[in-house]
CHARMM-style PDB file with segment names, atoms N, HN, CA, C and O in Angstrom:
ATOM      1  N   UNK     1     251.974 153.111  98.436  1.00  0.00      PROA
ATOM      2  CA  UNK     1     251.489 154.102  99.381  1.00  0.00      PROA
ATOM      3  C   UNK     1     251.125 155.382  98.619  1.00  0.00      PROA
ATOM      4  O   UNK     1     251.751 155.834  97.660  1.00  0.00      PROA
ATOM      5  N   UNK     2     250.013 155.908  99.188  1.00  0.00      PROA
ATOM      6  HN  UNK     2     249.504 155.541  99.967  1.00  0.00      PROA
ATOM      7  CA  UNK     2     249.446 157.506  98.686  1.00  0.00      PROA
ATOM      8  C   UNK     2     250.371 158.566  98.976  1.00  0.00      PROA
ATOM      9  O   UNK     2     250.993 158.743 100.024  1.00  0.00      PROA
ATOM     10  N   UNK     3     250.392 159.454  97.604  1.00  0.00      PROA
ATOM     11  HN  UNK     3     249.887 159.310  96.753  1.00  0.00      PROA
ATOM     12  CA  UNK     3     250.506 160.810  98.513  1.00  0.00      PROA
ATOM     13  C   UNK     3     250.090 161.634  99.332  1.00  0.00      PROA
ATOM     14  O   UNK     3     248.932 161.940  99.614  1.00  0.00      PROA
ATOM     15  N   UNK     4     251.289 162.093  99.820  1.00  0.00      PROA
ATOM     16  HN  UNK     4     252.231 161.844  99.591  1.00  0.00      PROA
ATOM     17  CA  UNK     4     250.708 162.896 101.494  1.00  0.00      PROA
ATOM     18  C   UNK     4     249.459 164.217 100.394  1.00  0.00      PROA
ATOM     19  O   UNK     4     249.741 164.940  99.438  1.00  0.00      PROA
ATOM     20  N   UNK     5     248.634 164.082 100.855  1.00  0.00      PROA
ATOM     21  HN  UNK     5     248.405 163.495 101.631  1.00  0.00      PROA
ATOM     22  CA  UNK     5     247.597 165.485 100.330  1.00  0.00      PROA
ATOM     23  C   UNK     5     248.072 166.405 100.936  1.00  0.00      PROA
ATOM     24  O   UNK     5     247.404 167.396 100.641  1.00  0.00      PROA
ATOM     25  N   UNK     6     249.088 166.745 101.834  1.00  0.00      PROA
ATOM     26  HN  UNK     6     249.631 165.940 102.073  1.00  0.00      PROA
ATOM     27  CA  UNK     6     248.848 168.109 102.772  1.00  0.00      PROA
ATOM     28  C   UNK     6     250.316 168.653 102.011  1.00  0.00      PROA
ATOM     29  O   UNK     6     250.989 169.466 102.644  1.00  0.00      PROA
ATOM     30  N   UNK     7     250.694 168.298 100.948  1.00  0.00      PROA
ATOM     31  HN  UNK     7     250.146 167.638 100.434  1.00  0.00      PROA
ATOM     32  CA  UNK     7     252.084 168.585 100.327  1.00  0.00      PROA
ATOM     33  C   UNK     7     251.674 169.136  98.704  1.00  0.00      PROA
ATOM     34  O   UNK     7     252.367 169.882  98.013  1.00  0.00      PROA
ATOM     35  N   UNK     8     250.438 168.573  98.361  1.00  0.00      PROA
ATOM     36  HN  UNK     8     249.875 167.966  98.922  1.00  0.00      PROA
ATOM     37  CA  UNK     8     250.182 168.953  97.168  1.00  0.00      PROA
ATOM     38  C   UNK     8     249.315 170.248  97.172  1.00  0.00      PROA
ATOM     39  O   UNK     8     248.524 170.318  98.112  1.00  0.00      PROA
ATOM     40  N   UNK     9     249.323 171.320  96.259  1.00  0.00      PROA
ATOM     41  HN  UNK     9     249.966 171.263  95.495  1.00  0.00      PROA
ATOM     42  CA  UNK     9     248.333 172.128  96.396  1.00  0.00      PROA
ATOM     43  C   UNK     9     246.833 171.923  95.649  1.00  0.00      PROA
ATOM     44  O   UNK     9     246.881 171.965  94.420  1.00  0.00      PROA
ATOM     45  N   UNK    10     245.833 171.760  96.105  1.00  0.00      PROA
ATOM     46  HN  UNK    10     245.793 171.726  97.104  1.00  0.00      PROA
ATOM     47  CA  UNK    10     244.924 171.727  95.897  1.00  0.00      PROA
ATOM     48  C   UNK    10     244.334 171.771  94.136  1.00  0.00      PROA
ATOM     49  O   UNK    10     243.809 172.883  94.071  1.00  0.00      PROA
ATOM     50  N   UNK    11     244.220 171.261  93.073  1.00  0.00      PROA
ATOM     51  HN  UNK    11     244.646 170.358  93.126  1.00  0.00      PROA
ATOM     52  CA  UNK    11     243.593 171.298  92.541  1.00  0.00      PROA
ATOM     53  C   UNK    11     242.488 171.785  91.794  1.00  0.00      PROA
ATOM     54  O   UNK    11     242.434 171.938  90.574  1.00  0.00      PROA
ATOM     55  N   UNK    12     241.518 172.039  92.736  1.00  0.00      PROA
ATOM     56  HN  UNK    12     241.562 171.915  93.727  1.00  0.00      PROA
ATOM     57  CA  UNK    12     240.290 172.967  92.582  1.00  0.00      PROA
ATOM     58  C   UNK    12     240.540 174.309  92.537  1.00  0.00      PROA
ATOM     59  O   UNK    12     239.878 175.239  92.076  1.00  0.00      PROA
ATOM     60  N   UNK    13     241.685 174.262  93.130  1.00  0.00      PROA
ATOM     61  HN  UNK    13     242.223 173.507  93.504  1.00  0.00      PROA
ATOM     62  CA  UNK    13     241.855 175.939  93.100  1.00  0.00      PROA
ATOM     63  C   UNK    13     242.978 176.565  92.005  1.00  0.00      PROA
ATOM     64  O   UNK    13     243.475 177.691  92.001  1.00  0.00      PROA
ATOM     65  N   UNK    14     243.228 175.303  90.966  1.00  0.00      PROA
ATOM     66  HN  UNK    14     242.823 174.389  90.969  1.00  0.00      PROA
ATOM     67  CA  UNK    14     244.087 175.997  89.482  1.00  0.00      PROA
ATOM     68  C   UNK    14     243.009 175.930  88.689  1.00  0.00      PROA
ATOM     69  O   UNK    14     241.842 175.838  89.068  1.00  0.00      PROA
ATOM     70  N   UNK    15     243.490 175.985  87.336  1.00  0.00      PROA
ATOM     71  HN  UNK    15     244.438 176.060  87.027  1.00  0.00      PROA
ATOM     72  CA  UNK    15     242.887 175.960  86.004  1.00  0.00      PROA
ATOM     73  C   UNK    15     243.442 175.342  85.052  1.00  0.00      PROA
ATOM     74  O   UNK    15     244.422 175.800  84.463  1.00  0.00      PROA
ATOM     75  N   UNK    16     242.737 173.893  84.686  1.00  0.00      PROA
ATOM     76  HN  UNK    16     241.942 173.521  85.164  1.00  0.00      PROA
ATOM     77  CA  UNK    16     244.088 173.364  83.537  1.00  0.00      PROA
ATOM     78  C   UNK    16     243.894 173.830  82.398  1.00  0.00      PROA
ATOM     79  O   UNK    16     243.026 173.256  81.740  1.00  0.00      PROA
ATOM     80  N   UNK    17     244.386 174.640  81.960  1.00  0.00      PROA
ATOM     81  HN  UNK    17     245.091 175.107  82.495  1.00  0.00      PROA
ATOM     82  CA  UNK    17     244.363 175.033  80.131  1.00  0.00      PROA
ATOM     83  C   UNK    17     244.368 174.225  79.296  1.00  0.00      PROA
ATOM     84  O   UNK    17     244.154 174.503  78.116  1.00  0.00      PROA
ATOM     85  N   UNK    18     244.648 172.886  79.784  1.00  0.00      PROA
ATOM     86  HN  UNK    18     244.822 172.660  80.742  1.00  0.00      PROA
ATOM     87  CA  UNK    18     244.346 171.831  79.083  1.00  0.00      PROA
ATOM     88  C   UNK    18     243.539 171.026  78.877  1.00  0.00      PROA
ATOM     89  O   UNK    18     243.750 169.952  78.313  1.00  0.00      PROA
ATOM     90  N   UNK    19     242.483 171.419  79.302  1.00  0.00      PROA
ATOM     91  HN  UNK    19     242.311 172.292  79.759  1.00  0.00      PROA
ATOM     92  CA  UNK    19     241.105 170.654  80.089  1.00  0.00      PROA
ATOM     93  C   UNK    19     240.192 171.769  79.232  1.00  0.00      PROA
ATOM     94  O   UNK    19     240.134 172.964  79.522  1.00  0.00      PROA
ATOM     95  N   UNK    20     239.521 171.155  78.164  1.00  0.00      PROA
ATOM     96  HN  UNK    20     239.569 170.184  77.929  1.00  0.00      PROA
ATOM     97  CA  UNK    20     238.654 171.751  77.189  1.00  0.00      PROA
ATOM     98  C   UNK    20     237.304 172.516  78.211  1.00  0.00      PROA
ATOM     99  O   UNK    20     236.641 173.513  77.927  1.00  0.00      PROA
ATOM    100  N   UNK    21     237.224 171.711  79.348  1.00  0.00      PROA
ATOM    101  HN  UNK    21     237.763 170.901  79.579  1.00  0.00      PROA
ATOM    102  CA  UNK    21     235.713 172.004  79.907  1.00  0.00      PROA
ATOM    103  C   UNK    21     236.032 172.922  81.035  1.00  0.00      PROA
ATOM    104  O   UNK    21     235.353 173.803  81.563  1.00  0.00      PROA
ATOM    105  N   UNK    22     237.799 172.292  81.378  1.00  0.00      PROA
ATOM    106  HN  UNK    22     238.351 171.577  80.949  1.00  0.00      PROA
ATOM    107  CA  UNK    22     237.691 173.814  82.542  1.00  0.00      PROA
ATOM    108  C   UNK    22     237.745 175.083  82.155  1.00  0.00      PROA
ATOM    109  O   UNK    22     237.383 176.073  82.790  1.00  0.00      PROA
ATOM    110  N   UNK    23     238.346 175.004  80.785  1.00  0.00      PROA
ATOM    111  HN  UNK    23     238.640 174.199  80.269  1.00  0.00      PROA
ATOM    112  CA  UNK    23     238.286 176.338  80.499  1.00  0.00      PROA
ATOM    113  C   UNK    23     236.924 177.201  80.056  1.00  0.00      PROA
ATOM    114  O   UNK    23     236.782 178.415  79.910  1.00  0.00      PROA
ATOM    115  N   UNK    24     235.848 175.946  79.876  1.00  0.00      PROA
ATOM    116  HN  UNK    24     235.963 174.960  79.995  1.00  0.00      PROA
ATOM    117  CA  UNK    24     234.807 176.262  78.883  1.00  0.00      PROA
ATOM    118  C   UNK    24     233.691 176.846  80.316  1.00  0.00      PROA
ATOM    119  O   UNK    24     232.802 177.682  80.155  1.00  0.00      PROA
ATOM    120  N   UNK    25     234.068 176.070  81.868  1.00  0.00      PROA
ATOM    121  HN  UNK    25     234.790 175.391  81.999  1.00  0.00      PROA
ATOM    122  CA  UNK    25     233.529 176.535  82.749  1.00  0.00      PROA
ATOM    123  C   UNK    25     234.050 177.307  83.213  1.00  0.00      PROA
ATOM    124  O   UNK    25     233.518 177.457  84.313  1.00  0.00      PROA
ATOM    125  N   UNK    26     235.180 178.282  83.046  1.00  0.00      PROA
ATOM    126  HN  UNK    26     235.612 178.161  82.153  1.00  0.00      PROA
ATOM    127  CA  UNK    26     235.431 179.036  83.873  1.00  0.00      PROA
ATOM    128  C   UNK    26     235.501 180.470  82.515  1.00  0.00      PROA
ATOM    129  O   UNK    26     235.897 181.617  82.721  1.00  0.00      PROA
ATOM    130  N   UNK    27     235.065 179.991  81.404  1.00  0.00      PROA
ATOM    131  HN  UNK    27     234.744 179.060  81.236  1.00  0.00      PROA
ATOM    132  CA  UNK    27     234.840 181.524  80.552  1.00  0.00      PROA
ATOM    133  C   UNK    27     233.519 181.854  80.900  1.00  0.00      PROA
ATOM    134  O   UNK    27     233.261 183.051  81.025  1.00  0.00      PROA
ATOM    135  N   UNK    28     232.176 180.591  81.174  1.00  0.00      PROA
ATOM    136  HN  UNK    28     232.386 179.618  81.072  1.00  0.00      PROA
ATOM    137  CA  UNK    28     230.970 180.636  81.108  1.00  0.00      PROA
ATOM    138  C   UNK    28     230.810 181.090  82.556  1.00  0.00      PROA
ATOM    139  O   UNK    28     229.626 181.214  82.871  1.00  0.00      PROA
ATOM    140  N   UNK    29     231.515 181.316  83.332  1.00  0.00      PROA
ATOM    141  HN  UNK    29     232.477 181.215  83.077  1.00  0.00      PROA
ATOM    142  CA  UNK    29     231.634 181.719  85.017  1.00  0.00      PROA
ATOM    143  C   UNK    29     231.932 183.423  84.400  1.00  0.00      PROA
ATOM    144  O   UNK    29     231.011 184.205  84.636  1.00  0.00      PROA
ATOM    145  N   UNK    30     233.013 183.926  83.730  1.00  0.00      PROA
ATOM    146  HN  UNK    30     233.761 183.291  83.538  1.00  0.00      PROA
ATOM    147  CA  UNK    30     233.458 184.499  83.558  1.00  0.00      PROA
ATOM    148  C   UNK    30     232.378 185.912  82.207  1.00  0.00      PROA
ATOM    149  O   UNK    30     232.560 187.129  82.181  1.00  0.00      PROA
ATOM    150  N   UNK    31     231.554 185.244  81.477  1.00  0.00      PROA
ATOM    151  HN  UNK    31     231.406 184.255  81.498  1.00  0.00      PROA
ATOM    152  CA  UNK    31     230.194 185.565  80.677  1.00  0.00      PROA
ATOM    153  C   UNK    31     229.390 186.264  81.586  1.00  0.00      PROA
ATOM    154  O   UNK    31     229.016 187.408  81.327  1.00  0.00      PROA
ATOM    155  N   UNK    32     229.136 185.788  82.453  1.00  0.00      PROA
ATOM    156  HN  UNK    32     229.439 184.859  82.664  1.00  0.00      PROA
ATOM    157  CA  UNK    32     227.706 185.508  83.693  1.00  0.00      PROA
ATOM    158  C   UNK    32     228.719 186.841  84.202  1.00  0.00      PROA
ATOM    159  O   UNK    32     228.699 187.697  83.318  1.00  0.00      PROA
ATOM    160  N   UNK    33     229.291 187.109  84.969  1.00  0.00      PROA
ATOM    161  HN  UNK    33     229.307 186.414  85.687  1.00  0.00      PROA
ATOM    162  CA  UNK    33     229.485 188.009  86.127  1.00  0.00      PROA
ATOM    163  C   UNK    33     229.949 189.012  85.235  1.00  0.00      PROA
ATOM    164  O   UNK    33     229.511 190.101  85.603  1.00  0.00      PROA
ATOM    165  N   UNK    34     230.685 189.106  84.168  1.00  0.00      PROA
ATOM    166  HN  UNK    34     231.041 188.221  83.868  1.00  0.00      PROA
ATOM    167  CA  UNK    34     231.047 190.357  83.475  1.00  0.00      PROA
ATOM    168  C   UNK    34     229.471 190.555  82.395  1.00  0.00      PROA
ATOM    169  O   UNK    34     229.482 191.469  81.571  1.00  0.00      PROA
ATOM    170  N   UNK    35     228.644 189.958  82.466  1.00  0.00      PROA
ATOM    171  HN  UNK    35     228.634 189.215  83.136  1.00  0.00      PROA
ATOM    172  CA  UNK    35     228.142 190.179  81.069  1.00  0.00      PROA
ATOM    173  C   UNK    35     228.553 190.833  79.861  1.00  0.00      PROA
ATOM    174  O   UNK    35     228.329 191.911  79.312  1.00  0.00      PROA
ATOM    175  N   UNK    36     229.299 189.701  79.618  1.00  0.00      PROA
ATOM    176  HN  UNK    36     229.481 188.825  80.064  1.00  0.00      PROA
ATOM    177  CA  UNK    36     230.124 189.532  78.318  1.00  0.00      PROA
ATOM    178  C   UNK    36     229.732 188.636  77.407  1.00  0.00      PROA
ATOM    179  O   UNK    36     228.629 188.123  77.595  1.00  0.00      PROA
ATOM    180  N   UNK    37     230.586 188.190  76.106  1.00  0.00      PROA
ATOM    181  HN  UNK    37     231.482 188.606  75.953  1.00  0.00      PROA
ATOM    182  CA  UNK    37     230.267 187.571  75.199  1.00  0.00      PROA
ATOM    183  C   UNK    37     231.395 186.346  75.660  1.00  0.00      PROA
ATOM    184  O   UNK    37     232.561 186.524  76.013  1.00  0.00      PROA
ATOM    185  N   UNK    38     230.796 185.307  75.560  1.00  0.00      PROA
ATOM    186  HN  UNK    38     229.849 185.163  75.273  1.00  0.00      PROA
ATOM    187  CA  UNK    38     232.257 183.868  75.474  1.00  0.00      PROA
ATOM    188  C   UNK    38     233.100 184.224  75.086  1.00  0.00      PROA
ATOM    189  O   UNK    38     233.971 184.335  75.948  1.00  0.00      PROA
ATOM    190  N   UNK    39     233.491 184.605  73.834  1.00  0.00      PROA
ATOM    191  HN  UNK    39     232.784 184.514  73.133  1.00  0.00      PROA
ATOM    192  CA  UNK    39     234.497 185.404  73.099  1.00  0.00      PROA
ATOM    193  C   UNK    39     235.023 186.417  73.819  1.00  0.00      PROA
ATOM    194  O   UNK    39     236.252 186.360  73.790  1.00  0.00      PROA
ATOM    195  N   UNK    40     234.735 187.041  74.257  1.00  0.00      PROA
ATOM    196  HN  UNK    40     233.736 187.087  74.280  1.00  0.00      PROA
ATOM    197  CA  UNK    40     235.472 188.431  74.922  1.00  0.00      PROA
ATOM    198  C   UNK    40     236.146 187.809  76.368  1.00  0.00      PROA
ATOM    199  O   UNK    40     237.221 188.166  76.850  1.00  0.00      PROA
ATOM    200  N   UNK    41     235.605 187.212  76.691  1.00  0.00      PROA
ATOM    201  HN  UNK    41     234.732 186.923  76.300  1.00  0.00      PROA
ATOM    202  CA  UNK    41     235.380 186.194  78.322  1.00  0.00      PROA
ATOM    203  C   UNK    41     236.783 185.180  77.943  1.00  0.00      PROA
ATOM    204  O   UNK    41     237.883 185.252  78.491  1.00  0.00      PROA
ATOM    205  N   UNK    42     236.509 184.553  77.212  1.00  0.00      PROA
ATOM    206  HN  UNK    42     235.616 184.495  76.766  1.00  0.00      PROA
ATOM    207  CA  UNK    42     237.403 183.653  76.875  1.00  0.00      PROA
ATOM    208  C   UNK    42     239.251 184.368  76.402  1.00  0.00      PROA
ATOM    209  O   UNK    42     240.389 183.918  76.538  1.00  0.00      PROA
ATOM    210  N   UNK    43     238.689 185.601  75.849  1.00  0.00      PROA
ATOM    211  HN  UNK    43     237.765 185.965  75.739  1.00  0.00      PROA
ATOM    212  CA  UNK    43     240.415 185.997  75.772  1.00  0.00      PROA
ATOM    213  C   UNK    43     240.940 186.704  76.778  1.00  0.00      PROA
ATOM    214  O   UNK    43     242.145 186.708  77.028  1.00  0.00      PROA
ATOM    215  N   UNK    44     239.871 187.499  77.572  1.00  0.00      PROA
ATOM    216  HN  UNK    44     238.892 187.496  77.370  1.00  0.00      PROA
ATOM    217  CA  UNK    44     240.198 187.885  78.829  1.00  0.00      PROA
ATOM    218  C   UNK    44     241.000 187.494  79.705  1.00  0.00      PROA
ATOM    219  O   UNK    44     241.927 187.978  80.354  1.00  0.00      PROA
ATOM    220  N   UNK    45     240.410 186.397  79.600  1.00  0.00      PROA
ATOM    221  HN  UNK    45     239.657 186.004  79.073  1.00  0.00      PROA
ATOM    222  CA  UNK    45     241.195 184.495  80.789  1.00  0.00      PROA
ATOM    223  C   UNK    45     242.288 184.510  80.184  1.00  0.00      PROA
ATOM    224  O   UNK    45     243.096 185.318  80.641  1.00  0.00      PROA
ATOM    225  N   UNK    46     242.655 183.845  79.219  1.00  0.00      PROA
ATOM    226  HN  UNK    46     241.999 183.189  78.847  1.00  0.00      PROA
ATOM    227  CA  UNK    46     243.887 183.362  78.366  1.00  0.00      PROA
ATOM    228  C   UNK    46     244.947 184.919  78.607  1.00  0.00      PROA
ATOM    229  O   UNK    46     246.116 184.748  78.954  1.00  0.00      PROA
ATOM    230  N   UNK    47     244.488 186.168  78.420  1.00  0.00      PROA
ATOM    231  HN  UNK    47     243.539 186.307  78.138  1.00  0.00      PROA
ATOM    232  CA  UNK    47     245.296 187.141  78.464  1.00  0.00      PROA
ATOM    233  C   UNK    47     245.951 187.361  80.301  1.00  0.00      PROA
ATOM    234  O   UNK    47     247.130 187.472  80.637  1.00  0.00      PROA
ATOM    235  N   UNK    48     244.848 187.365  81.108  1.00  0.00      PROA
ATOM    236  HN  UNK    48     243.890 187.275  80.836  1.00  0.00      PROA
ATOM    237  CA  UNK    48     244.922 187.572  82.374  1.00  0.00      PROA
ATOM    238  C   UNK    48     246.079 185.927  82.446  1.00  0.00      PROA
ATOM    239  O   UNK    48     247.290 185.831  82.642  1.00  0.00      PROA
ATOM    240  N   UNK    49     245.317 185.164  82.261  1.00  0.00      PROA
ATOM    241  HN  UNK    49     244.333 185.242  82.101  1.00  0.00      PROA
ATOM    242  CA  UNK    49     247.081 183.816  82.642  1.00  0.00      PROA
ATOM    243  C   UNK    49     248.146 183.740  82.094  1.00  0.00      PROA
ATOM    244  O   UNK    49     248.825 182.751  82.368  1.00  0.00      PROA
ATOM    245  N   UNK    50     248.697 184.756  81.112  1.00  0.00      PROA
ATOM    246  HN  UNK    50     248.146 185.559  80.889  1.00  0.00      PROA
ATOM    247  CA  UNK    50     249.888 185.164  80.695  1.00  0.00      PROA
ATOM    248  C   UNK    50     250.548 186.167  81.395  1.00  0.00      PROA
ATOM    249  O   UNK    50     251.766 186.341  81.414  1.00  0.00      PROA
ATOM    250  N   UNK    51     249.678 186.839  81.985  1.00  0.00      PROA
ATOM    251  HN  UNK    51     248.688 186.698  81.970  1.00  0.00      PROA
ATOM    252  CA  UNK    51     250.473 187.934  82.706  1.00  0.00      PROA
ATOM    253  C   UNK    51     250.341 187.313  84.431  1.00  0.00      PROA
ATOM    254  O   UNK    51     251.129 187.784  85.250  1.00  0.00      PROA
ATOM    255  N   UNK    52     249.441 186.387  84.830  1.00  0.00      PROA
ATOM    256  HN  UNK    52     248.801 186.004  84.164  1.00  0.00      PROA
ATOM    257  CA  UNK    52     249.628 185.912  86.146  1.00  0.00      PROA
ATOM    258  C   UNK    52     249.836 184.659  86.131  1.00  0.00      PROA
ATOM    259  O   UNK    52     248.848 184.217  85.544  1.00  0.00      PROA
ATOM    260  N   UNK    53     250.619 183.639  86.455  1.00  0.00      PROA
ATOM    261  HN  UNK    53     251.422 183.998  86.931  1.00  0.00      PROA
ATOM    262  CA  UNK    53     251.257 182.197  86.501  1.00  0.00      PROA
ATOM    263  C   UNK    53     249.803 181.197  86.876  1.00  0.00      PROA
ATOM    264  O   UNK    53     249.090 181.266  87.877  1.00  0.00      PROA
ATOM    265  N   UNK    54     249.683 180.283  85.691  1.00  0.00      PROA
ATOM    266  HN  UNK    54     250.262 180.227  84.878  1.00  0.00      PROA
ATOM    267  CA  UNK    54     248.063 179.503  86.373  1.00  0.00      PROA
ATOM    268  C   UNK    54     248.410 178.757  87.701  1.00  0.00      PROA
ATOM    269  O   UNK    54     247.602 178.114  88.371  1.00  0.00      PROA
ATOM    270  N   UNK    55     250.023 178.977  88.041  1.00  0.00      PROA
ATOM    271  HN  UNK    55     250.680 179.499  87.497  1.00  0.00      PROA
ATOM    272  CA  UNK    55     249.876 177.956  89.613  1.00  0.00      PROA
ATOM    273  C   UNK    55     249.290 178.896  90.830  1.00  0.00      PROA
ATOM    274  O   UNK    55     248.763 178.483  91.863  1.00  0.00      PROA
ATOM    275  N   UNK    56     249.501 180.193  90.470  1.00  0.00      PROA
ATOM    276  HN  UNK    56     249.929 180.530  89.631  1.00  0.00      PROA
ATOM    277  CA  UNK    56     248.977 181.305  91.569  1.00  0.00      PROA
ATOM    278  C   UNK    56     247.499 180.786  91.542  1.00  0.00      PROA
ATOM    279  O   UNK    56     246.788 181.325  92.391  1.00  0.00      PROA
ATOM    280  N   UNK    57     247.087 180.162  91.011  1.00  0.00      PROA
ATOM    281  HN  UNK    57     247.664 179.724  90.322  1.00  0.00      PROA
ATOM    282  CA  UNK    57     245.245 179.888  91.506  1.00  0.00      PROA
ATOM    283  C   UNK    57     244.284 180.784  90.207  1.00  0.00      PROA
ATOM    284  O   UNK    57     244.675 181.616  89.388  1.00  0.00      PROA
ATOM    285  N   UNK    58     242.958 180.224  90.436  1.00  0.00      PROA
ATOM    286  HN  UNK    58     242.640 179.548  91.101  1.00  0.00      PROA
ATOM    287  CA  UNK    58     241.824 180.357  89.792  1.00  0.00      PROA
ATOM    288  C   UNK    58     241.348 181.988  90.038  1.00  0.00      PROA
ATOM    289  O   UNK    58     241.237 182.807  89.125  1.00  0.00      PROA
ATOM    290  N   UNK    59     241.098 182.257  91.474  1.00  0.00      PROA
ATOM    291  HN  UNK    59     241.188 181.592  92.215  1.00  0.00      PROA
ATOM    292  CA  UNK    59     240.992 182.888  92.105  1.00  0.00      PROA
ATOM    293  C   UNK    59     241.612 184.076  91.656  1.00  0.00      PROA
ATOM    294  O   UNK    59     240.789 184.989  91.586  1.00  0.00      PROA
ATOM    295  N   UNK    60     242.653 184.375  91.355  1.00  0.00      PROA
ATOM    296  HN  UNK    60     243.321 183.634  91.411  1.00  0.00      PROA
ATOM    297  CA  UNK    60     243.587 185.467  90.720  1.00  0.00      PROA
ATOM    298  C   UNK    60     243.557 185.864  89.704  1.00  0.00      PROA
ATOM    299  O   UNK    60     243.619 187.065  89.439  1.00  0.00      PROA
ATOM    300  N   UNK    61     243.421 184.671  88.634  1.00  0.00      PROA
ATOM    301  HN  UNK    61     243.370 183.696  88.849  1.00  0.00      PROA
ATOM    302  CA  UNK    61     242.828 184.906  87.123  1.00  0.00      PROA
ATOM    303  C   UNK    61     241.911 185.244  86.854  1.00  0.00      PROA
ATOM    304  O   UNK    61     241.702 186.106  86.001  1.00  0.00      PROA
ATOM    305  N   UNK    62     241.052 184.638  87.532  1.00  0.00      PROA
ATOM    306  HN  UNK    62     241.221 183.938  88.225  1.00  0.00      PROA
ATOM    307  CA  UNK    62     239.863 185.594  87.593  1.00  0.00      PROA
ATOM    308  C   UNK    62     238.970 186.776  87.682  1.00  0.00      PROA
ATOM    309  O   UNK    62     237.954 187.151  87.097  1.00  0.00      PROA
ATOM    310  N   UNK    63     239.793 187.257  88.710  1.00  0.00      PROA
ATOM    311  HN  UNK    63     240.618 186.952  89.185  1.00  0.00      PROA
ATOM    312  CA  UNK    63     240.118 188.238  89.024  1.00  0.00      PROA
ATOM    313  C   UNK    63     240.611 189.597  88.338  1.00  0.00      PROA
ATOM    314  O   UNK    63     240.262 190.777  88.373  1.00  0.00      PROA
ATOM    315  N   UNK    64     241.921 188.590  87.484  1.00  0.00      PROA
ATOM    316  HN  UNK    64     242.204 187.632  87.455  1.00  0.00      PROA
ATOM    317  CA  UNK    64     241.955 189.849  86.577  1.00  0.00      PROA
ATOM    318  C   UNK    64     241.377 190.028  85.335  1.00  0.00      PROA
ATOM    319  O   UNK    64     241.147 191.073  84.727  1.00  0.00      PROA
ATOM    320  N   UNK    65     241.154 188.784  85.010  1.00  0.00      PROA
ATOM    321  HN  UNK    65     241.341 187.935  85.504  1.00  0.00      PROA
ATOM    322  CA  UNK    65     240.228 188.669  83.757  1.00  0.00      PROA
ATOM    323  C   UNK    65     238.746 189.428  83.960  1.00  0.00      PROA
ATOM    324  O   UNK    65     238.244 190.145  83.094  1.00  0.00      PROA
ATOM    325  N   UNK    66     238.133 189.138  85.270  1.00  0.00      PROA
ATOM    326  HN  UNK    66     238.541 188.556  85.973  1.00  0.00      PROA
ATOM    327  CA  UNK    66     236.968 190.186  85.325  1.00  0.00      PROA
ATOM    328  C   UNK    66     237.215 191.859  85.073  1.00  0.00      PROA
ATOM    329  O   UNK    66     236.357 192.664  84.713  1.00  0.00      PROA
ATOM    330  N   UNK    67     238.824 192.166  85.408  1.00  0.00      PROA
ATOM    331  HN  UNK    67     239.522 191.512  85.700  1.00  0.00      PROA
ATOM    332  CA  UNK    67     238.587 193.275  85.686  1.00  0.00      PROA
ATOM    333  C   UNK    67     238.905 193.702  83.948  1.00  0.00      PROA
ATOM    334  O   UNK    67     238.077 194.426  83.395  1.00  0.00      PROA
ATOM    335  N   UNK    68     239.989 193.270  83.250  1.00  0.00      PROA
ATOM    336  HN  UNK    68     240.661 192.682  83.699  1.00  0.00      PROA
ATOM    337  CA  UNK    68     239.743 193.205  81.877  1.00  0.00      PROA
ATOM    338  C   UNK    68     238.920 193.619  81.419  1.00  0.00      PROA
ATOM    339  O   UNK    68     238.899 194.740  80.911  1.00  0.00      PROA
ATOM    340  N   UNK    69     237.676 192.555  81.481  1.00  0.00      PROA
ATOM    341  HN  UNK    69     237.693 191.645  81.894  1.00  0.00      PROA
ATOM    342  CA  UNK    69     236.306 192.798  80.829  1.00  0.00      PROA
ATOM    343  C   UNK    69     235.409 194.338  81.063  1.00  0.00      PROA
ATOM    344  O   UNK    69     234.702 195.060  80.359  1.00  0.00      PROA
ATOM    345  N   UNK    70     235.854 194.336  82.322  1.00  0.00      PROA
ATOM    346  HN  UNK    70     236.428 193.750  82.894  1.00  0.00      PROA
ATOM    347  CA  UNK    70     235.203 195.751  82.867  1.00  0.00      PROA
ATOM    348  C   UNK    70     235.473 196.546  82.606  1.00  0.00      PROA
ATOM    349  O   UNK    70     234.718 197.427  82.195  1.00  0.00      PROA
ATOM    350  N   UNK    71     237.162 196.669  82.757  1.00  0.00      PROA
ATOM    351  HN  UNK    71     237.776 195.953  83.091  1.00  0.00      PROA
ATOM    352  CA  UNK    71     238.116 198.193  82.905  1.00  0.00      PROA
ATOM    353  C   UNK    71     238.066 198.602  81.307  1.00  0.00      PROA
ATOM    354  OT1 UNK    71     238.617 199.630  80.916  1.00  0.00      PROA
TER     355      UNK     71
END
């Protein structure tokens, strides 16, 4: 038998750090709206998910990683 889906949290809405391409799509998400460099984009992320838990969501990291880039 399957797991119940309504017990797990959603997926789409973390980030696996372990997943070469999610990270590679969500620095290149992260390039585009800050106009930044990959490089700058990319440590932004990694810095912003040390200080916020990657189970809190995509959404959050993002978040602060944009503001990183900006602030």
């Amino acid at each position: 038998m399957a797991d119940d889906p309504k017990k797990v949290k959603e997926d789409r809405n973390l980030i696996a750090f372990k997943q070469k391409w999610e990270v590679d799509f969500a620095v290149k998400q992260l390039a585009k709206l800050a106009e930044a460099t990959k490089k700058a984009s990319k440590e932004a992320l990694f810095e912003a998910a040390r200080e916020i838990s990657p189970s809190e969501g995509r959404k959050k990291i993002m978040k602060a990683a944009l503001k990183k880039l900006k602030g």
